[in-house]
C-alpha positions in Angstrom: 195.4 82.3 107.6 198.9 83.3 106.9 201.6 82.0 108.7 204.5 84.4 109.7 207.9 83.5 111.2 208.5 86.4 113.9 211.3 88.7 113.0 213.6 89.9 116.4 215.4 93.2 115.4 218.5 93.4 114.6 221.2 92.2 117.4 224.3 89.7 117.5 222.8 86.3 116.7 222.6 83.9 119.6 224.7 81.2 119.5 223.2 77.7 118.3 223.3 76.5 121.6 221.1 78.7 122.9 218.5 78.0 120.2 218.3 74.0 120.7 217.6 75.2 124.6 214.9 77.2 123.4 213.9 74.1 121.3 214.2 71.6 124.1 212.2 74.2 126.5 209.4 74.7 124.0 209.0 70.8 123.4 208.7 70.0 127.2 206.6 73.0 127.4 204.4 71.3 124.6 204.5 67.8 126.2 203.8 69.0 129.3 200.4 71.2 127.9 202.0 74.4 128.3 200.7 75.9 124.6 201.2 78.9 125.2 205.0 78.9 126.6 205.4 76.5 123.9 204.4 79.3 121.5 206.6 81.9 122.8 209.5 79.1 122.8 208.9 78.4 119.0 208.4 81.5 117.7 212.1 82.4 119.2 213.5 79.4 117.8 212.1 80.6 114.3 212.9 84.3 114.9 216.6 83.4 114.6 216.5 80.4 112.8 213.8 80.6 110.2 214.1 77.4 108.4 213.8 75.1 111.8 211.8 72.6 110.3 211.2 70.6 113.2 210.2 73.5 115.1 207.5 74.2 112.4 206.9 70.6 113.2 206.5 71.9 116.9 203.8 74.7 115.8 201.9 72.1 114.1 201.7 69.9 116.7 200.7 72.6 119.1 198.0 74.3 117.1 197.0 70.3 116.4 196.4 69.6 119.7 194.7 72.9 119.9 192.3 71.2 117.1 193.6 74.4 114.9 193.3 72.1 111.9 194.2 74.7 109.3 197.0 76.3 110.9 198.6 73.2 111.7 198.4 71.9 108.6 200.2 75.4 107.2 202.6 74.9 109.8 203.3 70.9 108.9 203.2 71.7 105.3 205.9 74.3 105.6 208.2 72.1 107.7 208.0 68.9 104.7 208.5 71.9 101.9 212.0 73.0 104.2 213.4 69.7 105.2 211.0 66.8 104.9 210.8 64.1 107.6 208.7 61.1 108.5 207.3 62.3 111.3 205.8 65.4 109.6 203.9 63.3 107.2 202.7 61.3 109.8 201.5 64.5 111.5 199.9 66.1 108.2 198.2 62.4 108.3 196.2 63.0 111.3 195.4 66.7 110.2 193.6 65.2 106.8 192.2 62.2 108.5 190.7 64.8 111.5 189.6 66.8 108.3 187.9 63.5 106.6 189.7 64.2 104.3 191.1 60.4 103.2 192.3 60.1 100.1 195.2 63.1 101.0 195.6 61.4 104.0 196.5 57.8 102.2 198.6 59.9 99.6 200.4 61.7 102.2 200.8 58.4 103.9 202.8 56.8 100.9 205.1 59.9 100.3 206.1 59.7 103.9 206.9 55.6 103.4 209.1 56.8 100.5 211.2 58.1 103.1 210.9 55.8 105.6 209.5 52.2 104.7 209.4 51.0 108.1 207.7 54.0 110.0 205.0 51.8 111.9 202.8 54.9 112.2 203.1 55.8 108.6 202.1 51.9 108.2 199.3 52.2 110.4 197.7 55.5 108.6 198.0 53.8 105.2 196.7 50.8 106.6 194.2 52.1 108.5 193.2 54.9 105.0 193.1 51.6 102.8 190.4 50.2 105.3 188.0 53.6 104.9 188.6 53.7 101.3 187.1 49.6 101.8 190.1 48.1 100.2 190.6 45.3 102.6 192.5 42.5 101.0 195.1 45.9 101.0 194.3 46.8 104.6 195.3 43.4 105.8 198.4 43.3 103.9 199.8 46.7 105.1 198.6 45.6 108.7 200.8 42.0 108.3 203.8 44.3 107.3 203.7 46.2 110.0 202.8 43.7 112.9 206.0 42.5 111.4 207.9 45.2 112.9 205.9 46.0 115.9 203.8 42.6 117.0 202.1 44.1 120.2 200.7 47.0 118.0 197.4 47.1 119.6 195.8 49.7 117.3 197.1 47.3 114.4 195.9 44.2 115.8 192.4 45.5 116.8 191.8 47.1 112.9 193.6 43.9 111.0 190.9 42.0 113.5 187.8 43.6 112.3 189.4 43.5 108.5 189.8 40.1 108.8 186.4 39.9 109.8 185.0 41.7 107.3 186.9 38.9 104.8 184.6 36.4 106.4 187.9 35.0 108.7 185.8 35.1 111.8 188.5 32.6 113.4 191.2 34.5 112.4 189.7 37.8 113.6 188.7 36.0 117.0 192.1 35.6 117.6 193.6 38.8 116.9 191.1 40.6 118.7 191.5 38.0 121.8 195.6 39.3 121.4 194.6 43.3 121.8 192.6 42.4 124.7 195.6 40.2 126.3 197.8 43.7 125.7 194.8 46.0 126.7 191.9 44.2 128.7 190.2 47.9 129.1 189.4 48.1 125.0 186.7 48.4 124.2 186.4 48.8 121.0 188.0 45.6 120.5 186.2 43.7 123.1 182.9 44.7 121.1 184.4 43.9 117.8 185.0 40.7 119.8 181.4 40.5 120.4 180.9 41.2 116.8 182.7 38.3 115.8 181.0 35.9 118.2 177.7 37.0 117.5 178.5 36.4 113.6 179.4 33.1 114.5 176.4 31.9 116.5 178.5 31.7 120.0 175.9 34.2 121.5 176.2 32.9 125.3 180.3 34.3 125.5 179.4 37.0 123.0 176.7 39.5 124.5 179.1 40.4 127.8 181.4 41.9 124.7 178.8 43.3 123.2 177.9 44.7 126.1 180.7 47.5 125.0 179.4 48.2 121.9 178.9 51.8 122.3 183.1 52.5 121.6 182.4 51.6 118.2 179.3 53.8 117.7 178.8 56.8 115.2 176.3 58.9 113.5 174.4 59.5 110.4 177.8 60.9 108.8 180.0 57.8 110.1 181.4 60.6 113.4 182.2 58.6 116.2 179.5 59.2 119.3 180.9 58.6 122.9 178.9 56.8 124.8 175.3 55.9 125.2 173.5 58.3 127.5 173.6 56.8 130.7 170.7 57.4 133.3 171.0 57.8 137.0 169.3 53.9 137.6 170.3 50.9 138.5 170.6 48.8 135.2 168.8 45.6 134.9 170.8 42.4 133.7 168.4 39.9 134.0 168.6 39.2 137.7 165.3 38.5 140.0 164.2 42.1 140.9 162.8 41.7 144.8 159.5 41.9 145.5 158.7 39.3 142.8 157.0 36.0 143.6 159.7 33.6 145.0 158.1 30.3 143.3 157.5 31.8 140.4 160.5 33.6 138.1 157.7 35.4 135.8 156.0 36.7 138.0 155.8 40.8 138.0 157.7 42.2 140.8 155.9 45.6 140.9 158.3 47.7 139.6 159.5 49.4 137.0 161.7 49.2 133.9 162.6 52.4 131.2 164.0 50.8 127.8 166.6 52.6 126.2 166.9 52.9 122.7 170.5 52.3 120.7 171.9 52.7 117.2 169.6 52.9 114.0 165.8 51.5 113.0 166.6 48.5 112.2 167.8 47.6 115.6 164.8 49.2 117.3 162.8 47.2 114.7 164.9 43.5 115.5 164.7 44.0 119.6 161.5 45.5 120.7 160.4 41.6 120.5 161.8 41.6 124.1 159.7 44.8 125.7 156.4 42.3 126.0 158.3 39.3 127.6 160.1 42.1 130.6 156.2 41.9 131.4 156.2 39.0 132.7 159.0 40.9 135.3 157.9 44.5 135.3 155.0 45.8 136.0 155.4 48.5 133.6 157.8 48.8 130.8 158.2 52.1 129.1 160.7 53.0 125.9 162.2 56.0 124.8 161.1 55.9 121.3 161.8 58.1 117.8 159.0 59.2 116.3 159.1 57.6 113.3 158.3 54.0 114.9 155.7 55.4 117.8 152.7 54.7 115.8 153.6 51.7 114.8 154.7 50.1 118.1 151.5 52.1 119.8 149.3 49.6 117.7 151.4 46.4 117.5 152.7 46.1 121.2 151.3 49.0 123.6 147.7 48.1 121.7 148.1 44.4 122.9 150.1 44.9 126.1 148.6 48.3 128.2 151.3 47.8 130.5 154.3 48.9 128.1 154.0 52.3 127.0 156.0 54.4 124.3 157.2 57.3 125.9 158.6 60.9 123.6 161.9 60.6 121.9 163.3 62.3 124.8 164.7 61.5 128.5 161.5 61.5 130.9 161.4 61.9 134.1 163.8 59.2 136.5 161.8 58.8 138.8 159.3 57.3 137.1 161.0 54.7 137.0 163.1 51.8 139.2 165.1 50.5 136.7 166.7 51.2 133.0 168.3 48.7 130.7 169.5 49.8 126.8 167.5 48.0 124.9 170.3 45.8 122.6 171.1 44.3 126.3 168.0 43.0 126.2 169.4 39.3 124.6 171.8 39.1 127.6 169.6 40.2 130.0 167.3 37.1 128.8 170.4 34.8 128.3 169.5 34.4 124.3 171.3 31.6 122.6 170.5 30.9 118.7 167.8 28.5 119.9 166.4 30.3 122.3 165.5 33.5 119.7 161.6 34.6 120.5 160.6 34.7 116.8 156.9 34.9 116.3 155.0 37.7 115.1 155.0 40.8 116.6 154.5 43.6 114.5 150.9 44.2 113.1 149.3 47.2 110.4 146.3 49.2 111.3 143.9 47.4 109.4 142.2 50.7 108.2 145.4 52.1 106.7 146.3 48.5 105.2 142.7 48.8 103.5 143.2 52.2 102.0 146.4 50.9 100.0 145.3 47.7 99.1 142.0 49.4 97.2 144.9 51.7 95.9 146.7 48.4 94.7 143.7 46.8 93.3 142.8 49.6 91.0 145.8 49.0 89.5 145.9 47.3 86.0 146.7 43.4 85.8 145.5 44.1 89.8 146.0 39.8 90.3 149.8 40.2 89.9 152.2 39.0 92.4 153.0 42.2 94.6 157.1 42.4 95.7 158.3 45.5 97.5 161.9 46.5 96.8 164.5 48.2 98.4 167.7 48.8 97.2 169.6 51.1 99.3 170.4 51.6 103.0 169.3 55.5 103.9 172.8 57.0 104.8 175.2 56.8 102.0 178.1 58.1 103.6 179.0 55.4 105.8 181.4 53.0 104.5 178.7 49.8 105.4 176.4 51.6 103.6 178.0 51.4 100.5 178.6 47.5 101.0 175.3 46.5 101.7 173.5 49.4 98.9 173.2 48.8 94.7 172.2 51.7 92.7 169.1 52.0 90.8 171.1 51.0 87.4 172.4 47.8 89.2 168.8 47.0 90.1 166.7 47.6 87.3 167.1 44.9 85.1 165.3 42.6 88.3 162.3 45.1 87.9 162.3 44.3 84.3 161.0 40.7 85.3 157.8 40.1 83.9 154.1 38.9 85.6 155.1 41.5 88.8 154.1 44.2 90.3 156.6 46.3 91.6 156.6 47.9 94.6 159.1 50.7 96.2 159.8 50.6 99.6 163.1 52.7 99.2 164.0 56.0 101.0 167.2 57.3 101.4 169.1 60.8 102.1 170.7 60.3 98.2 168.8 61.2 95.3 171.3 59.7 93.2 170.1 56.2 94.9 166.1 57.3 93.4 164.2 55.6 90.7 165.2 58.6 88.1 163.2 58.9 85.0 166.6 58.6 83.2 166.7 54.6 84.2 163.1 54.2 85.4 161.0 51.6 85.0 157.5 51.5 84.2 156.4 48.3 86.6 157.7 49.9 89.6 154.8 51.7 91.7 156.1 54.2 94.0 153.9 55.7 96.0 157.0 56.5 99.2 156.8 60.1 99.1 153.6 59.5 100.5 154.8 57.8 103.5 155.8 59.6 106.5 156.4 57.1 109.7 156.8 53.3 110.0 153.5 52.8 110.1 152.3 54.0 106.8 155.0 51.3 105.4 153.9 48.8 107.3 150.6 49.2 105.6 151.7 49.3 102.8 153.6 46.0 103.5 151.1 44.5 104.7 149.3 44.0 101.0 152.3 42.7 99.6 153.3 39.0 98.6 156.7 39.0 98.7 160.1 42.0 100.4 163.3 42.1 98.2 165.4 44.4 100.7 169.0 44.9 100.7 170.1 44.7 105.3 168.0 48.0 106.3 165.0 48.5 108.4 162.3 47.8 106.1 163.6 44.2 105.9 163.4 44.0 109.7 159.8 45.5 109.5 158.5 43.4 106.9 160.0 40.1 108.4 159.3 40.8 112.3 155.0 41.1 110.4 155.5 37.8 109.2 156.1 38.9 105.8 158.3 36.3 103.4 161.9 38.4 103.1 164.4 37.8 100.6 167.5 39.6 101.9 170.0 40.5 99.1 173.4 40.4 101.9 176.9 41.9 101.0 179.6 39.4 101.4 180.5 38.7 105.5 177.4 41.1 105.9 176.2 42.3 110.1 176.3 39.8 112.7 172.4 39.1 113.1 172.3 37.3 109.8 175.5 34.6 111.0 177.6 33.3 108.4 176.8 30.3 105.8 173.0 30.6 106.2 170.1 31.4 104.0 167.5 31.8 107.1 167.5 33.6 110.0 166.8 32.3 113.3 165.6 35.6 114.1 162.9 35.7 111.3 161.4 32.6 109.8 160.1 34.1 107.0 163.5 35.8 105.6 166.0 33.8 102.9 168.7 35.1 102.8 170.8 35.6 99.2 174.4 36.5 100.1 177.3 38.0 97.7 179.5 34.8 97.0 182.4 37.3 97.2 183.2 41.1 98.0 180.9 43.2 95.5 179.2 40.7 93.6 175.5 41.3 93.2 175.2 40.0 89.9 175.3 36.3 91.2 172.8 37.8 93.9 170.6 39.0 91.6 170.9 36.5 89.4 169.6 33.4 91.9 166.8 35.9 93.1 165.8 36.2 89.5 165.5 32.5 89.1 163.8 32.1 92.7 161.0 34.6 91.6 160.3 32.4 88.4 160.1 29.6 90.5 158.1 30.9 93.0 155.6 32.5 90.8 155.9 30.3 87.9 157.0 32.5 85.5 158.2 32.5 82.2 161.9 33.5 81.1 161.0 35.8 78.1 162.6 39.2 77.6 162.1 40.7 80.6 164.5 38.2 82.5 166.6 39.9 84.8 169.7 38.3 83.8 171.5 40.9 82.3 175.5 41.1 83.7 176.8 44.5 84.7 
């Protein structure tokens, strides 16, 4: 789309006084939501005055707010090429950012800073493009520098928090989190990056109320923020006695009923539903909204066990089924959870039949007595930024699967081919048999004849440990919440070690203390297979 600069036919020019009215008029009209009159006002302005930057400025601002994303970045782009301000580059900023498009966005940050180095929004784009592009350490600093000049910035203070956390300061993020919310005690995202914090910490009691506002922070598949959960016309269940139940007795069903609503990704599904059999013991009937990929599998661990909790289609039922709803990650504060207090047995199960078919699979495999370890390398979406942190490739990897008197096994799916087991780098010990599998269930019977689950933070860990399964966890540095900080087990899974990165991005010391646990564990020797190879 071409941008034109409206041409007035020929008549005296009008004096410049008249044109900062028109100016004045189009920016109150533009303030004020009047787009249109703004319009008009601006393209007067630049019918007599055709290199009025800041009235280009104007046009891109209004098509902006418009969400016109390619005329306003014309228009900004013009204004910087006439007379080049800070402001426009702070403008063009938010244009590439809306646009994802980062890198530009951090470039166009820095040439505005050239002009002026003490623009706090200029500061705050650079800081906040340095924080995408998951250079921290840089984040923080740019963040300091500008809290330096504007101390109450509550944008600045909320991101530097969650930096901060993800630099395993969880003190330090605490408090600049607790500052935003002194300043802005409606925020939401930082009261659930508050939560965040806590939770990472172990303070569970004063964290779930924060957490409780988690859904500011969510986003999709391709890292887009969503708005909010979907919110049903029910009253929500917190925890409190529901009437009609037994007074002397605070288990006992009070003859209603309770729809569970599920949040986020798998692997939090996969961590929580341990709480739908214990809201029996309040509800006479417990229903969940479930994705189809885990509706086999719960149908024969918990609906199997429990008739009075059903699995329900991945879509919003009928209300008035039902008395009350509660999202299912409320489900901790609902039962007041503290570390202690986790319920961690078993409570995922295989279908026996299906667990039979692969294991005869497995045993017709040569050297069928070997030690059986599924792997998983890679989280499934690798767009998101956490994604990245928590994934290796298959390069990074394969020295591990080198290891000899193993068998191999692939648990791995993900959206990015370039995250496979290519023939190019392949080896020959790892089995994988994944295309195969379809739902949750078919890996969980597949899981279910192995020894041992090597799983970067994804679902399949959650799967294997909530069956019982012994879980080594190979965790990026100041990795999710659930797994707390200076550990290596989980309260929420006694059969998980965890092996995190000493520092941001090191998996060779991971790898390298997993290598030497799996000799130990299995007794093996250290002959040319072992996966000690540095990167």
């Amino acid at each position: 789309m071409q941008l034109h600069s409206p041409t007035m036919p020929s008549q005296p020019p009008p004096p410049p006084e008249a044109i900062a009215i028109w100016f004045t008029e189009a920016e109150e009209a533009r303030h004020a939501g009047h787009f249109d009159v703004a319009r008009a006002r601006l393209d007067q302005v630049l019918a007599h005055d055709p290199a009025h930057a800041r009235a280009m400025h104007a046009q891109a601002q209004v098509a902006l707010a418009s969400n016109e994303l390619e005329p306003a970045q014309q228009w900004v782009t013009r204004a910087i090429a006439t007379h080049a301000e800070a402001a426009f580059y702070g403008t063009l900023c938010v244009i590439q950012i809306r646009q994802g498009a980062y890198a530009e966005a951090l470039q166009t940050a820095q040439r505005g800073l050239a002009l002026a180095p003490e623009s706090t929004a200029l500061l705050y784009y650079q800081a906040l493009m340095l924080q995408v592009h998951g250079s921290p350490d840089e984040a923080a600093r740019v963040y300091f520098t500008l809290l330096e000049l504007e101390p109450d910035h509550p944008r600045a203070l909320a991101n530097l928090g969650v930096v901060l956390k993800d630099l395993g300061s969880l003190s330090e993020a605490e408090r600049y989190l607790r500052q935003v919310i002194d300043i802005e005690p409606s925020n939401r995202g930082a009261r659930a990056n508050l939560g965040l914090v806590l939770l990472a910490a172990g303070h569970y009691e004063e964290a779930w109320p924060y957490f409780e506002d988690r859904a500011a922070n969510f986003v999709d598949a391709e890292g887009r923020p969503i708005a909010s959960n979907v919110r049903l016309p029910l009253p929500e269940w917190r925890g409190e006695r529901i009437d009609g139940a037994n007074e002397d007795d605070a288990a006992a069903s009070s003859g209603k009923r309770l729809l569970v609503v599920p949040e986020q990704g798998f692997g939090d599904s996969l961590q929580f539903v341990r709480y739908l059999p214990l809201l029996l013991e309040r509800f006479s009937q417990v229903g969940y909204i479930c994705r189809q990929p885990l509706r086999r599998l719960y149908e024969q661990s918990l609906s199997a066990r429990w008739p009075g909790l059903v699995m329900l289609d991945d879509a919003y039922p009928d209300v008035s089924d039902w008395d009350y709803q509660c999202p299912l990650m409320s489900l901790p504060m609902a039962f007041g959870t503290r570390v202690e207090t986790i319920p961690a047995s078993v409570y995922l199960h295989a279908d026996a039949e299906h667990s039979a078919a692969w294991r005869a699979r497995l045993d017709a495999l040569p050297e069928a007595g070997l030690p059986r370890v599924g792997i998983v390398w890679a989280g499934g979406h690798s767009g998101l930024t956490d994604d990245m942190a928590r994934s290796l490739t298959f390069a990074r990897i394969a020295p591990l699967l080198a290891t000899h008197g193993v068998r191999w096994i692939s648990l791995q799916k993900t959206d990015d081919d370039t995250r496979r087991a290519d023939a190019g780098t392949s080896s020959t010990r790892l089995i994988d048999w994944m295309d195969e599998v379809t739902d949750f269930a078919d890996t969980a019977a597949l899981i279910d004849n192995l020894d041992l689950v090597i799983a970067v933070d994804i679902s399949v860990a959650h799967l294997a440990a909530a069956m019982g399964k012994p879980v080594w966890l190979l965790n990026r540095f100041a990795g999710c919440w659930r797994w707390l900080r200076q550990r290596d087990d989980s309260p929420w899974y006694p059969g998980v070690r965890i092996f995190t990165q000493p520092q941001r991005g090191d998996w060779n010391d991971v790898l390298s203390r997993v290598a030497i646990a799996l000799q130990q564990r299995y007794l093996l020797g250290d002959g040319s297979g072992a996966p000690m190879t540095k990167h």
